[in-house]
C-alpha positions as CSV (number, residue, x, y, z in Angstrom):
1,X,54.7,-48.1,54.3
2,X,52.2,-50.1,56.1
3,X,53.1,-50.9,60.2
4,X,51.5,-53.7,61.9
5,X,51.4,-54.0,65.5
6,X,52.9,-56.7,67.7
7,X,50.2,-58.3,68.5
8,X,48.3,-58.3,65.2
9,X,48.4,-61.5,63.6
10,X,49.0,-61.1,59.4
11,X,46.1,-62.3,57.3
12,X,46.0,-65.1,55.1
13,X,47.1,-64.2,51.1
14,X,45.0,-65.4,48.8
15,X,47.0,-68.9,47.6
16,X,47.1,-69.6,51.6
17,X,43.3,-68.9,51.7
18,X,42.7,-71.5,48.8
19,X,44.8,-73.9,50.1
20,X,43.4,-73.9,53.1
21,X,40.3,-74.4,51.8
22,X,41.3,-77.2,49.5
23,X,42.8,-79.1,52.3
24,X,39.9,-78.9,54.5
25,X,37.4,-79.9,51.6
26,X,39.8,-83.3,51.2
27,X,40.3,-83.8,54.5
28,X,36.0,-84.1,55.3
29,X,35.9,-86.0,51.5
30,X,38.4,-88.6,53.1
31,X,41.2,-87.5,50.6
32,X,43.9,-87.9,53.0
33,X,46.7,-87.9,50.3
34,X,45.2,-84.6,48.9
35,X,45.2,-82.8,52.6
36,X,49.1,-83.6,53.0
37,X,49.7,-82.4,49.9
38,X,48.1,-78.9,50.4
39,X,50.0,-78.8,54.1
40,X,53.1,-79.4,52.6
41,X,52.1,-76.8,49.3
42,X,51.5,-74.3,52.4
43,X,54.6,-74.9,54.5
44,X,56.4,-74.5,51.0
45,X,54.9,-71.3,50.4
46,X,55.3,-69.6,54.1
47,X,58.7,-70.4,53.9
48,X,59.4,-67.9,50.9
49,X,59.0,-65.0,53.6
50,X,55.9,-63.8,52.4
51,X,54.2,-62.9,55.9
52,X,51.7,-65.4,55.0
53,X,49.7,-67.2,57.5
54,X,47.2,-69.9,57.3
């Protein structure tokens, strides 16, 4: 078993990453409908208790 400190923050998974990305890309392109939908695709998928963050 793996501990993490406190004060460590948890690294992004690899859909979070994407995401992430993908938002970001839309969001310079303009592509504002695009950007919500990959914020609410990555409040969807934190919520599942994953650890994630993004």
């Amino acid at each position: 078993m793996t501990t993490v400190s406190a004060g460590a923050e948890a690294s992004p998974c690899d859909v979070c990453e994407a995401l992430a990305v993908q938002r970001d890309a839309a969001r310079a392109a303009g592509r504002t409908d695009e950007a919500g939908d990959c914020e609410r695709e990555l409040r969807e998928h934190e919520g599942h208790g994953r650890g994630c963050a993004s």
